[in-house]
N, C-alpha and C positions, 0 to 999 in steps of 0.2 A: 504494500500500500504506500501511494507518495507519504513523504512525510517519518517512514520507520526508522531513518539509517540518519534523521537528521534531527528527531525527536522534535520537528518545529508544528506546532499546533494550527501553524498558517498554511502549513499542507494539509494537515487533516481535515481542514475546515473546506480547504477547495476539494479535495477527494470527497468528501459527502456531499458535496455542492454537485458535483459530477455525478455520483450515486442517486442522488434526490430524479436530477434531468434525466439518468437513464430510466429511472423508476416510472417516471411517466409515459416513457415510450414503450417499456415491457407491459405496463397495465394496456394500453391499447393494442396489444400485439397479443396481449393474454396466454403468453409461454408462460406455464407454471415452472419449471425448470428454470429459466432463467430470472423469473421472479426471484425464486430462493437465493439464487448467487448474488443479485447485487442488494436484497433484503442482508442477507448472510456478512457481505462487503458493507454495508450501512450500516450494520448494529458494531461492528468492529469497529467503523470509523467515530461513531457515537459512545463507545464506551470508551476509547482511547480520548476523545474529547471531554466527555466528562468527567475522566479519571484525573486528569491532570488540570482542569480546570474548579473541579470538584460541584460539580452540577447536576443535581440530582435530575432535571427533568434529562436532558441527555440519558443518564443512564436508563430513566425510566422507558424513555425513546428506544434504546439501543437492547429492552426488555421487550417491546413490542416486535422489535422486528425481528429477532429472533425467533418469536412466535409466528411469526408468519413465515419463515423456514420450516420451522417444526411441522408446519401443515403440509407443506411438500415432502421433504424430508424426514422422515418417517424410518421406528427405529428399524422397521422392518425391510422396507426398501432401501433404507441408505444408513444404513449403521454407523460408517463412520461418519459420516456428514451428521448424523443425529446427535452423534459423541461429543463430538467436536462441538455444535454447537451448544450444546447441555451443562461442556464445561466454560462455555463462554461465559454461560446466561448463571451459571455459579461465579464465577468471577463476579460480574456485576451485582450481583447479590450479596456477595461478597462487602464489595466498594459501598454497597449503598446502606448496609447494615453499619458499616464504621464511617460514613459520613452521620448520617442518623439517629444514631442511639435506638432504631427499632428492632427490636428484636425479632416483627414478622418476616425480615428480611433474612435472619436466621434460621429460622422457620424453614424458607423457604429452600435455603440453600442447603438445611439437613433432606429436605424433602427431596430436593438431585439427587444427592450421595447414597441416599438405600436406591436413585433406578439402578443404579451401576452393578 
Protein backbone atom coordinates (compact mmCIF):
# COMPACT_ATOMS: atom_id res chain seq x y z
CA UNK A 1 0.00 0.00 0.00
CA UNK A 2 1.41 3.74 -0.83
CA UNK A 3 2.53 5.05 2.05
CA UNK A 4 4.08 1.59 4.18
CA UNK A 5 7.82 1.85 3.57
CA UNK A 6 7.56 5.76 4.39
CA UNK A 7 5.14 5.59 7.32
CA UNK A 8 3.76 9.03 5.84
CA UNK A 9 -0.17 9.27 6.65
CA UNK A 10 -0.30 11.71 3.53
CA UNK A 11 -0.07 8.56 1.59
CA UNK A 12 -2.48 6.66 3.38
CA UNK A 13 -4.98 9.33 3.02
CA UNK A 14 -4.41 9.43 -0.84
CA UNK A 15 -4.48 5.46 -1.19
CA UNK A 16 -8.09 5.53 0.42
CA UNK A 17 -8.86 8.46 -1.46
CA UNK A 18 -8.09 6.01 -4.49
CA UNK A 19 -9.95 3.16 -2.69
CA UNK A 20 -13.13 5.38 -1.96
CA UNK A 21 -13.19 6.22 -6.29
CA UNK A 22 -12.40 2.60 -7.15
CA UNK A 23 -15.22 1.64 -4.65
CA UNK A 24 -17.67 3.58 -6.72
CA UNK A 25 -16.90 2.17 -9.88
CA UNK A 26 -16.98 -1.63 -8.46
CA UNK A 27 -20.42 -0.97 -6.82
CA UNK A 28 -21.69 -0.06 -10.44
CA UNK A 29 -19.97 -2.99 -12.17
CA UNK A 30 -21.29 -5.17 -9.14
CA UNK A 31 -18.09 -7.67 -9.15
CA UNK A 32 -18.57 -9.06 -5.76
CA UNK A 33 -14.98 -10.31 -5.81
CA UNK A 34 -13.58 -7.34 -6.58
CA UNK A 35 -15.79 -5.60 -4.16
CA UNK A 36 -13.96 -7.49 -1.35
CA UNK A 37 -10.31 -6.54 -2.57
CA UNK A 38 -10.57 -2.88 -2.42
CA UNK A 39 -13.22 -3.01 0.79
CA UNK A 40 -10.32 -5.44 2.14
CA UNK A 41 -7.41 -2.44 0.79
CA UNK A 42 -9.87 0.30 2.43
CA UNK A 43 -10.23 -1.11 5.82
CA UNK A 44 -6.28 -1.52 5.90
CA UNK A 45 -5.82 1.97 4.68
CA UNK A 46 -8.43 3.08 7.47
CA UNK A 47 -7.03 1.28 10.20
CA UNK A 48 -3.41 2.38 9.50
CA UNK A 49 -5.12 5.87 9.45
CA UNK A 50 -6.63 5.75 12.42
CA UNK A 51 -4.13 3.92 14.33
CA UNK A 52 -1.71 6.57 14.02
CA UNK A 53 -3.96 9.24 14.12
CA UNK A 54 -5.94 7.79 16.92
CA UNK A 55 -9.58 8.15 15.45
CA UNK A 56 -11.94 6.06 16.47
CA UNK A 57 -14.41 6.63 13.78
CA UNK A 58 -11.78 5.57 11.08
CA UNK A 59 -11.21 2.46 12.90
CA UNK A 60 -14.99 2.05 13.39
CA UNK A 61 -14.95 2.78 9.23
CA UNK A 62 -12.18 0.31 8.66
CA UNK A 63 -14.62 -2.30 11.12
CA UNK A 64 -17.27 -1.95 8.45
CA UNK A 65 -15.56 -2.74 5.70
CA UNK A 66 -14.01 -5.53 6.69
CA UNK A 67 -17.50 -6.71 7.13
CA UNK A 68 -18.22 -6.30 3.92
CA UNK A 69 -15.33 -8.80 2.84
CA UNK A 70 -16.46 -11.11 5.35
CA UNK A 71 -19.76 -11.36 3.13
CA UNK A 72 -17.77 -12.31 0.07
CA UNK A 73 -15.04 -13.87 1.60
CA UNK A 74 -16.27 -16.56 3.47
CA UNK A 75 -14.50 -18.93 5.82
CA UNK A 76 -15.54 -21.60 3.73
CA UNK A 77 -14.77 -20.38 0.39
CA UNK A 78 -11.74 -18.25 1.05
CA UNK A 79 -10.16 -19.39 4.32
CA UNK A 80 -7.24 -17.51 4.15
CA UNK A 81 -8.62 -14.26 2.81
CA UNK A 82 -11.20 -14.98 5.87
CA UNK A 83 -8.19 -15.31 8.35
CA UNK A 84 -6.48 -12.61 7.26
CA UNK A 85 -9.16 -10.52 7.57
CA UNK A 86 -10.48 -11.68 11.17
CA UNK A 87 -7.11 -10.90 12.40
CA UNK A 88 -7.31 -7.56 10.93
CA UNK A 89 -10.68 -6.63 12.37
CA UNK A 90 -8.97 -8.03 15.90
CA UNK A 91 -6.32 -5.66 15.47
CA UNK A 92 -8.71 -2.96 15.21
CA UNK A 93 -10.53 -4.00 18.07
CA UNK A 94 -7.64 -4.38 19.51
CA UNK A 95 -6.76 -0.39 18.99
CA UNK A 96 -10.07 0.66 19.75
CA UNK A 97 -10.56 -1.08 23.14
CA UNK A 98 -7.12 0.89 24.26
CA UNK A 99 -8.11 4.08 22.75
CA UNK A 100 -11.49 3.74 24.63
CA UNK A 101 -11.44 2.28 27.84
CA UNK A 102 -14.52 -0.02 26.45
CA UNK A 103 -14.35 -3.15 27.34
CA UNK A 104 -17.03 -4.28 24.41
CA UNK A 105 -14.23 -3.84 22.24
CA UNK A 106 -12.64 -6.63 24.37
CA UNK A 107 -15.46 -8.55 24.08
CA UNK A 108 -15.27 -8.55 20.82
CA UNK A 109 -11.83 -9.34 20.15
CA UNK A 110 -12.15 -12.40 22.69
CA UNK A 111 -15.07 -13.34 20.60
CA UNK A 112 -12.37 -13.75 17.12
CA UNK A 113 -9.96 -15.63 19.14
CA UNK A 114 -12.26 -18.92 20.07
CA UNK A 115 -13.37 -18.68 15.76
CA UNK A 116 -9.69 -19.65 15.27
Amino acid sequence: MIGHRTNDIEQFARALTHYNDALNVVQRDQNRQNLAYIEKSRGDALFLIGERERDTDKLNQAIRAYSVVLEVATQEQAPVKWAQVQNNRGAVFRTLGELTNDSGYSNKLAKLMRLR
